[in-house]
N, C-alpha and C positions, 0 to 999 in steps of 0.2 A: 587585451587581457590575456594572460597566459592560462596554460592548463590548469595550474593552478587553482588559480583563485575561480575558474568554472566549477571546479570539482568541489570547491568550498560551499559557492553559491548553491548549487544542487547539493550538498547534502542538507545543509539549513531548509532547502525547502523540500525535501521528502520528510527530515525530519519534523517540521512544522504540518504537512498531510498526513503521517500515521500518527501523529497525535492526536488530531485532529477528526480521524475517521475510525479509529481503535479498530478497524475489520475491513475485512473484505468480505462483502455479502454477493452472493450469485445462485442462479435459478435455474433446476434442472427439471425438464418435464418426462413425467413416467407414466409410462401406459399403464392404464389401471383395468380396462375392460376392452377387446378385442375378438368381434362374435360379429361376423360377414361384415355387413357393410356398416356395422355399430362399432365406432371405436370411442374413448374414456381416457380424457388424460387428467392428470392431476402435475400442476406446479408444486414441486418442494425446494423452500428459499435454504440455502445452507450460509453460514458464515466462516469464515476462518478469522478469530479471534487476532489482532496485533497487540502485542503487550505495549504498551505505555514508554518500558525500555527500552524499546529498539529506535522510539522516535529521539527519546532524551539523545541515544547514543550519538546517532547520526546527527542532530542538532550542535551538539558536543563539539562532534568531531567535524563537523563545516566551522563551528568559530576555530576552532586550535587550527584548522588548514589556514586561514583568511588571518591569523594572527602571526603564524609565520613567513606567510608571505610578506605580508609587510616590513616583520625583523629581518630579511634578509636584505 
């Protein structure tokens, strides 16, 4: 298989995972109390939203790659 058609297959499938996951979610811990040998944490979950369009696109854009290969 050439470069190509790898570059085709991975974007079909990143675009088929941000679809599929809309976000990227991740967890940071924050000292909340620190008094001698008493320390307080607290996890806070944060998100980073994926829109919808990014996965269409790259979806998209793995068939149009994997279409031209073949027409060539």
């Amino acid at each position: 298989m050439k470069s190509s058609a790898w570059m085709g297959i991975a974007l079909i499938a990143i675009g088929i995972v941000a679809l599929a996951y809309q976000g990227i979610t991740y967890t940071t811990r924050k000292k909340v109390l620190d008094i001698g040998p008493i320390h307080a944490t607290r996890d806070e979950n944060h998100t980073i939203p994926l829109p919808p369009i990014i996965g269409i696109v790259a979806l998209v854009g793995g068939v149009v790659v994997l279409i031209a290969k073949q027409r060539k």
